[in-house]
N, C-alpha and C positions, 0 to 999 in steps of 0.2 A: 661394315655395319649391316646387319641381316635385316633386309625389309620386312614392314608389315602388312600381313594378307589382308585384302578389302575383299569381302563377299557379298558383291551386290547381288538379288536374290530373283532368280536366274529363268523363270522357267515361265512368265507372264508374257503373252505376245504383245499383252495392254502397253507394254514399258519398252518394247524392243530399242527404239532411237534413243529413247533416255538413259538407260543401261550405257550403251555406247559412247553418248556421247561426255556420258558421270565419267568411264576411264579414260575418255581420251583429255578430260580436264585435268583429270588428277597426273597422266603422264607428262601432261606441258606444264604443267603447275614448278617453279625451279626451286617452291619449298615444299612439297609432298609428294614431289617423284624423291625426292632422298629419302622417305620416311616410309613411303607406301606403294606396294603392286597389288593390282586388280584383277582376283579371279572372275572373270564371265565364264559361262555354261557354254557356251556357244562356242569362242576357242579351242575348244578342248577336242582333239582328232577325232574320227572316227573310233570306236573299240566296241566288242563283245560285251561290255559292263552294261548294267540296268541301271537304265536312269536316272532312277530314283538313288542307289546305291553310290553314284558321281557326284550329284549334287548334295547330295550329307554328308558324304565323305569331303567338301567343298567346304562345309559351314564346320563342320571337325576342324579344318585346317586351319582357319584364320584367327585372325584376333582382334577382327573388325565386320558383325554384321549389320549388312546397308538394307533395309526392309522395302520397298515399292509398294505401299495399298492403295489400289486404285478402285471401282465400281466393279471386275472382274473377280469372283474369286478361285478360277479355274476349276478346271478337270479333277473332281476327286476318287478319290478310290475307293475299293471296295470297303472301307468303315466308313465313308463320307468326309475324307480328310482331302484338300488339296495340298498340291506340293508346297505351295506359299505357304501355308500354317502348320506343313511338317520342319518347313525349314527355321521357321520363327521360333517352336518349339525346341529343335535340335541345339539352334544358338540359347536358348533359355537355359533348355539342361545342361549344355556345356559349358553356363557362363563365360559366353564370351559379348563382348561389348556391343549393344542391341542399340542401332539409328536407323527410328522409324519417320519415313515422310507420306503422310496423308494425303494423296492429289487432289484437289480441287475441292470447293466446299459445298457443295450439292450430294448433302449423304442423301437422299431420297433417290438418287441413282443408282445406289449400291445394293450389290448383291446384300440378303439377308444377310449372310455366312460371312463374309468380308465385313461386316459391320458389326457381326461378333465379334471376329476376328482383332478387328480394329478395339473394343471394349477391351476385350482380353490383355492388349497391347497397356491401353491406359492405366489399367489396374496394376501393372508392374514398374512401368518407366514413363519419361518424359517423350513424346514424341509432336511432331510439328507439322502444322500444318504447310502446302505449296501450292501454289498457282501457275506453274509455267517452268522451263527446264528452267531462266537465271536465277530464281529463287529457287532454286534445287540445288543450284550448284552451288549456293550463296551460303543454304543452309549446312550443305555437306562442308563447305569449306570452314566455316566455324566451329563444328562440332569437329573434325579431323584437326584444327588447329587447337581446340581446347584438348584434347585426347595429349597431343605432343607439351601441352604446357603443367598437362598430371603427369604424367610417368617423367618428366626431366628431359625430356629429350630435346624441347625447344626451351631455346632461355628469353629468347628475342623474338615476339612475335612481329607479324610481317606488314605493313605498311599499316595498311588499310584497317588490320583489327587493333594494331598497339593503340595502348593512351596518347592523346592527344599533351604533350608536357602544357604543365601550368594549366591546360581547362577543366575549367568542373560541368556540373549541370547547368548555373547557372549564366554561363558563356551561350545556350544554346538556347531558338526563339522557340517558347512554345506555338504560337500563331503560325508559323513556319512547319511546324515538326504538323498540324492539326490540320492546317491544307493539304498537305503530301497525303492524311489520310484522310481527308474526303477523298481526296483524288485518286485515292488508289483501292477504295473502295465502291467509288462510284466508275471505275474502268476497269477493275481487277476483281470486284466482287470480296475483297481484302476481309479478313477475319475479323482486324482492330477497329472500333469508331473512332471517330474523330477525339470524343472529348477522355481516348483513354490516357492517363496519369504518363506521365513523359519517360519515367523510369521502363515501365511493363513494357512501351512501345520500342522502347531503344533495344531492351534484352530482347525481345521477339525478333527484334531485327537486326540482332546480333552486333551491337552496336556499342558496347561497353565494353571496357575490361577494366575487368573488379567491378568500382564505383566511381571508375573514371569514364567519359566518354573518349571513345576514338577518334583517329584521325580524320574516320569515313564520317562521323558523329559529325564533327565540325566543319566539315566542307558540307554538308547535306546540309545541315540547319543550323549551323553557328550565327549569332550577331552578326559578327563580323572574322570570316573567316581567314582573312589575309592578316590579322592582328598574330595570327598562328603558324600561317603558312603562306608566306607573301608572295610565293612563285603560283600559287593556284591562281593568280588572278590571268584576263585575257586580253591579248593584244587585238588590237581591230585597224586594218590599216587599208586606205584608199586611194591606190595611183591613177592619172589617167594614160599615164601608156603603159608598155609592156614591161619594164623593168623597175627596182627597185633605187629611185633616185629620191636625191632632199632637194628641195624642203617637201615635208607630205602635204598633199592636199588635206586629208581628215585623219586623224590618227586619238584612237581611244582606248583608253584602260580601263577595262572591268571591273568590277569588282562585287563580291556578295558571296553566295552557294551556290556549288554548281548547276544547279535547277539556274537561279537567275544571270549568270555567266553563260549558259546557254540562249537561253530565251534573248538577252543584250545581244549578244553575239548576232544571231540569228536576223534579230531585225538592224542591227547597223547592215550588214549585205545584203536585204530585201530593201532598205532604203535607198540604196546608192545605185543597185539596179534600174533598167528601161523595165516599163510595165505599162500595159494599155486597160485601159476601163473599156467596158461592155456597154451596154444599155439596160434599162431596169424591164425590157419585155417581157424574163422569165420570173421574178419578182421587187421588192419595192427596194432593194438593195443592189446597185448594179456590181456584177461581176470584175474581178480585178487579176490579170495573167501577168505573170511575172516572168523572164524573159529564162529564169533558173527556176527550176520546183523548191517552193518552198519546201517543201519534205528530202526532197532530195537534201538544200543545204543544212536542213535539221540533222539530218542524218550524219552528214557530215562532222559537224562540229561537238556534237554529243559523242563519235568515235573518239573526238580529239581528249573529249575532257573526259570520257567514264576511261576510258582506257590509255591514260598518258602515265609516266613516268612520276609520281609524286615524290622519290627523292632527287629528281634532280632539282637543279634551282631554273632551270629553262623554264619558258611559260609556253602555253599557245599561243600560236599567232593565227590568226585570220587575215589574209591578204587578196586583196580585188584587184586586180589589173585589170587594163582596156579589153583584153581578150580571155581573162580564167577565174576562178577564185582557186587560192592556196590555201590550205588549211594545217599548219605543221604543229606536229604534237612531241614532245620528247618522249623517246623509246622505241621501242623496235617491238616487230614481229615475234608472239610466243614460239616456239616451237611446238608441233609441226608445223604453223601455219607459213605460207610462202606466197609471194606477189601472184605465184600463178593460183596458189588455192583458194583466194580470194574469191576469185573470180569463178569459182562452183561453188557447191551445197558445202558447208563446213558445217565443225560444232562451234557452240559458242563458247571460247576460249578466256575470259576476262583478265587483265592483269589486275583489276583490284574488284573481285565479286561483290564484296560487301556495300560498292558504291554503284554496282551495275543492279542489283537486284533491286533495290527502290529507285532505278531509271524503270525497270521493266512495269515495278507495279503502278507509278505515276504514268506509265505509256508512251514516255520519249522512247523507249525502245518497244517496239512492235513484235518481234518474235527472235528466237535467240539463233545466232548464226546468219540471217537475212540483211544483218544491214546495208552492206557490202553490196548485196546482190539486189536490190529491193534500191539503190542509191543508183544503182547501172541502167534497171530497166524505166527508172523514172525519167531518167535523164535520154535513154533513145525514145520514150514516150515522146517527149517532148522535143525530137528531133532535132538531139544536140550529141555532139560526140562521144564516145564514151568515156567516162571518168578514168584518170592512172592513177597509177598508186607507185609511194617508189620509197624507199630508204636510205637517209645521205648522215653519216657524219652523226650516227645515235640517234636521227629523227625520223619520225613516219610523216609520207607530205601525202597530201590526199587534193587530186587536181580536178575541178570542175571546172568545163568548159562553155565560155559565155558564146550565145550566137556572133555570126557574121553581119551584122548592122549594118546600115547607113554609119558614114561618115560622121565623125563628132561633131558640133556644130565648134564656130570659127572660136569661139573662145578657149572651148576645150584643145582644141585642134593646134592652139597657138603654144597652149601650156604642155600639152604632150609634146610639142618637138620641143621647147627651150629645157624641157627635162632629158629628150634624146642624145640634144647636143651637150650636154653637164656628165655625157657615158663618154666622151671622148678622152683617152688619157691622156693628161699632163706627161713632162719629161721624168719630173719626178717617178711617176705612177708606175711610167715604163721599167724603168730602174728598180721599181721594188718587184714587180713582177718578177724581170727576167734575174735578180737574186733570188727568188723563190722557185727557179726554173728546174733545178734537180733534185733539189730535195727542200721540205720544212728549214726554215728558220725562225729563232727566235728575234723579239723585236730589238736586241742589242744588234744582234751579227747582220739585222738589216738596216738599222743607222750607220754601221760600219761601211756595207755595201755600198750606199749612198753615197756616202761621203759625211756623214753628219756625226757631231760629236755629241747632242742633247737631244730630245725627242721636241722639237719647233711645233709652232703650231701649223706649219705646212706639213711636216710628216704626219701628225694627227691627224687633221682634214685630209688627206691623202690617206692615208690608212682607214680612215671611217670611211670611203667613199668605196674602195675597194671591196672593203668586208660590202655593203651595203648595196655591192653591185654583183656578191657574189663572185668575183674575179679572186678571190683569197678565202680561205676560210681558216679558221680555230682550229687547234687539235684536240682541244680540249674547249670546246663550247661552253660546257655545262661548271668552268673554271677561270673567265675569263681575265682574273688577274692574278692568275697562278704563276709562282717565277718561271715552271715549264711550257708555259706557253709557247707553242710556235705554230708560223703561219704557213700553210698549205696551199700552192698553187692550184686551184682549180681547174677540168678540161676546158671550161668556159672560158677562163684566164689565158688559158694556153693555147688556145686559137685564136682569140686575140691580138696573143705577142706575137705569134707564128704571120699571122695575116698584117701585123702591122712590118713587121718584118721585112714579106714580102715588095710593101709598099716601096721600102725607103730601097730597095734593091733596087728594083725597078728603074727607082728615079735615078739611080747611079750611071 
């Protein structure tokens, strides 16, 4: 299949990072790297040729041009043309397919000539306004994904822009959709008012297909969003020692649009947190420190939900131990991004744009590509260790780390060990383990192991306690009573048996 040319429009110094970071979306994107490559100006080696003559011969070549107007209208030439509106022109008379994005909404910043330029635009085609690179990349991914659903080429659009089955408009709160734009108008300086008509706001924010709303529709401002999609809701759980033991001290289910799945979220782990009050000396309100940055675990947990997996049927989890919070989301790493590249300047890569770009404009998200790095430095701020990041088994775990305290007091103290002592394995436990020792088994061939002919309520409890200690894991998490299911000894697991091992040697 011959890809097709994107000619983002090349020669603005105003755009440089955005340019770059528009292809490096569209290459990790795993539904329009199949469909689309990205000429940049800039790539292109050294040569003899006139610059002008590279980048027409650019906009000749594709069959996709991506327009940048921003307050700059460059360098123009000897008839008073810049390259931006020779290029705009060139895509005109070649008819080829013109997406234009308007930066920012302060035209009184704008060059005269850009602001013609920008007329001239209106007068022929639909183009849109943006606020920030994730609404750029929000807006490019909708218009490249409606391009593939006109010529045939997509039959099945991709999560986040498909209908939503069985909703209509009427599934979604207007009062819900009407706060997101206050909010994103009074933080984002937003195009839309509050009291605009529900339809205009969803199409502007690319949110419908056809006359149905989407998926991203209905998580963002559905009634009831779990009626549709029961895995979006969020897990909230609060151990007092370090491991994952029953019974849970406080264990909560979410539920609403991810705006308030966040916000829930957020404050069950600012509640169960140590935190110390101030005094009211610097005003009539005293000061309140929390022992984790709140921003940092916002940060956290809105990675987990703008960017999880929405077909799997996993949920988020949020998990507090005595020493960390865990935050595990289903899905993995886009490509190219990797645990080390995190951890520097990136582009902001989304797996579902269309839900990331009204986090940016409502302000959970601060700037694109920084969460990551902006979650690191909040947390050495605050003279805590630095967050990890890891990937296990189809999941992103995302680790913040609580200070070194005082001591629980004796009641906690007493509840964390009677939960220590409930990690010790049964005879049984042992058994299931060391038949998971060299390879996956299914849960038949480990009744077999055992010795057992039906699945007892000891093997269950035994088996929940493993999973739940992490000693075992799923092959398939996201299928948990699929007849292929088999159990995977964990290294956790495996130094365990090795060290218990050792134990009974010993005593020999």
């Amino acid at each position: 299949m011959t890809k097709q040319i994107i000619f983002i429009s090349s020669v603005q110094k105003e755009f440089a990072v955005e340019r770059r970071a528009l292809k490096d979306f569209i290459q990790s994107d795993a539904l329009l790297r199949r469909y689309f490559e990205v000429f940049l100006f800039e790539d292109l080696p050294a040569s003899d040729r006139h610059a002008d003559a590279t980048y027409l011969n650019g906009v000749d070549q594709c069959e996709v041009y991506v327009g940048l107007f921003g307050n700059n209208y460059g360098a123009a030439d000897s008839k008073g043309v810049s390259p931006t509106e020779r290029e705009f022109n060139r895509a005109t008379a070649t008819s080829k397919e013109r997406l234009i994005f308007i930066w920012g909404n302060d035209d009184k910043a704008r060059h005269p000539k850009m602001s013609a330029l920008i007329r001239k635009a209106d007068n022929q085609l639909i183009r849109r306004r943006v606020v920030g690179l994730p609404d750029l990349t929000a807006g490019l991914y909708a218009s490249l994904v409606d391009r593939l659903e006109r010529t045939g080429d997509l039959r099945h659009l991709p999560f986040d822009a498909a209908a939503c089955p069985r909703a209509t408009l009427r599934d979604l709160s207007k009062e819900k959709l009407t706060d997101f734009l206050e909010r994103a108008q009074r933080n984002r300086d937003y195009a839309l008012a509050p009291n605009t008509k529900i339809e205009k706001a969803l199409t502007h924010l690319n949110l419908l297909d056809g006359n149905h709303p989407s998926h991203a529709a209905v998580l963002l401002f559905g009634k009831q969003p779990q009626k549709f999609l029961i895995s979006s809701e969020v897990k909230c759980l609060h151990f007092h020692g370090t491991q994952v033991l029953k019974p849970i001290p406080s264990y909560q289910i979410y539920k609403g649009t991810l705006f308030e799945l966040v916000n829930q979220a957020c404050d069950f782990v600012m509640s169960k947190i140590n935190r110390t009050v101030g005094t009211r000396a610097q005003g009539p309100q005293a000061p309140v420190d929390y022992e984790l940055p709140r921003d940092a675990v916002m940060e956290a947990i809105v990675d987990a939900v703008v960017h999880r997996d929405y077909a799997s049927k996993a949920s988020v989890q949020v998990m507090l131990f005595s020493d960390r919070l865990e935050i595990w989301n289903p899905g993995e790493l886009p490509p190219p991004l990797t645990i080390e590249r995190l951890r520097a300047p990136h582009a902001s890569l989304p797996r579902n744009p269309l839900i990331a770009d009204p986090f940016f404009l409502a302000r959970y998200i601060e700037k694109a590509g920084t969460g990551i790095l902006d979650m690191i430095a909040l947390c050495k701020k605050a003279g805590l260790p630095t967050p990890k990041f890891r990937q296990e088994d189809g999941l992103f775990v995302q680790t913040l780390y609580r200070p070194k305290g005082p001591k629980p007091v004796k009641a906690q103290e007493a509840q964390a060990k009677a939960q220590e002592a409930q990690a010790e394995p049964t005879g049984l436990e042992k058994k299931l383990l060391a038949a998971s020792l060299k390879e996956p088994k299914t849960g038949q061939e480990l009744l077999a192991a055992v010795g057992y002919t039906e699945r007892s309520g000891n093997f269950k409890r035994s088996m929940e306690k493993l999973l739940a200690q992490s000693l075992l894991v799923m092959t398939m998490p996201d299928k948990p009573r699929s007849s292929n299911q088999k159990y995977r000894l964990t290294p956790k697991g495996k130094a365990l048996l090795v060290a218990h091992r050792k134990i009974k040697a010993k005593r020999k």
